[in-house]
C-alpha positions in Angstrom: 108.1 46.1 159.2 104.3 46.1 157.9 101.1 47.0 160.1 97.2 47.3 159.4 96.2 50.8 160.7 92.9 51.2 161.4 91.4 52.0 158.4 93.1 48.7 157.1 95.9 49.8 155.1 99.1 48.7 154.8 102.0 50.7 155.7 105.8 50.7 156.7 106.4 51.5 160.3 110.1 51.4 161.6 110.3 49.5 164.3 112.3 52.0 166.3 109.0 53.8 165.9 107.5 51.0 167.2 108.9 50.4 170.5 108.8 54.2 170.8 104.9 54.3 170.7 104.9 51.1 173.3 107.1 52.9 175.5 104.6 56.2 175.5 101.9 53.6 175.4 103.0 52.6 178.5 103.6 55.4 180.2 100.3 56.4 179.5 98.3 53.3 180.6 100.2 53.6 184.1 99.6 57.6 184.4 95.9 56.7 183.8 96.1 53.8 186.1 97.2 56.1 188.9 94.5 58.7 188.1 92.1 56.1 188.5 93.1 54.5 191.8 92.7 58.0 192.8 89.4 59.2 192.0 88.1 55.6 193.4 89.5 56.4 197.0 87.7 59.8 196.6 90.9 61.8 196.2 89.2 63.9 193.5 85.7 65.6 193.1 85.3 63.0 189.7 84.6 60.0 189.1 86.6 59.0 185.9 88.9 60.3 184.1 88.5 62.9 182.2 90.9 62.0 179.1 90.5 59.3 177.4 93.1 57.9 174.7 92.3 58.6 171.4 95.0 58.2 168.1 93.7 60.8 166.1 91.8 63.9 166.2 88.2 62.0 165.2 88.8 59.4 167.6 89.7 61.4 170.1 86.4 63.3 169.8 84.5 60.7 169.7 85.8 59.2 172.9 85.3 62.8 174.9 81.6 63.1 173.6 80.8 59.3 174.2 78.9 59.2 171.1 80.4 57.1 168.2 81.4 59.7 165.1 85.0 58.7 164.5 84.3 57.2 161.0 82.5 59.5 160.1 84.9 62.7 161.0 87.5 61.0 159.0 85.8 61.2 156.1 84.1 64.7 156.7 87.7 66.7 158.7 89.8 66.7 154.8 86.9 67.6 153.2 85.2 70.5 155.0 88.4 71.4 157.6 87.4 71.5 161.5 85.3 74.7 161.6 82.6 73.1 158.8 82.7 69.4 159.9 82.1 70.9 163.7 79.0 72.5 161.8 77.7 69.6 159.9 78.2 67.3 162.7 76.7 69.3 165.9 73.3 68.9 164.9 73.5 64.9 164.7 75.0 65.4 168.6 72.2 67.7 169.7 69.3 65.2 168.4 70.9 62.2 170.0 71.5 64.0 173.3 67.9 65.6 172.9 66.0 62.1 171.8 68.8 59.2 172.4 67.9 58.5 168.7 70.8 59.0 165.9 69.9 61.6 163.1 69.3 59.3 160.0 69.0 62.3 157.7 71.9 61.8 154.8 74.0 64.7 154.5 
């Protein structure tokens, strides 16, 4: 079986794997439905919850810090490793949360 990821590519997924990932898929869309039938009735000090799905590490972080970066991280987290792309990208984070302006400055 064929599927686009999300970069567009082609690649061979087995559909065992498949129903697999719809079955966790699932499981997880329910857990979170729970979790957020309870924080509306007040049942927790939150209002939302606090983990959102992401599919890889740079979507991920960009879901947790609401600020879109995912593309970006992709490119940066094989190149530089976490500890340097963490370094390059904290200053674009500060000036957004600081201004609400994105840091056009070209790395």
């Amino acid at each position: 079986m064929t599927n686009i990821t999300k970069d567009n590519q082609d690649t061979q997924i087995p559909s065992y794997y498949i129903k697999y990932h719809q079955k966790i898929s699932k499981y997880i869309e329910d857990a979170l439905s729970v979790a957020q039938e309870a924080k509306k009735k007040g049942l927790d000090i939150s209002d939302k919850v606090e983990s959102p799905i992401g599919y890889d590490l740079p979507d991920r972080i960009a879901k947790i810090h609401e600020i879109d970066i995912s593309s970006r991280l992709r490119i940066l987290l094989p190149e530089l490793g976490k500890e340097l792309t963490a370094l390059k990208i904290a200053p674009r984070k500060l000036y957004l949360e600081n201004t609400g302006e994105p840091l056009l400055k070209k790395d």
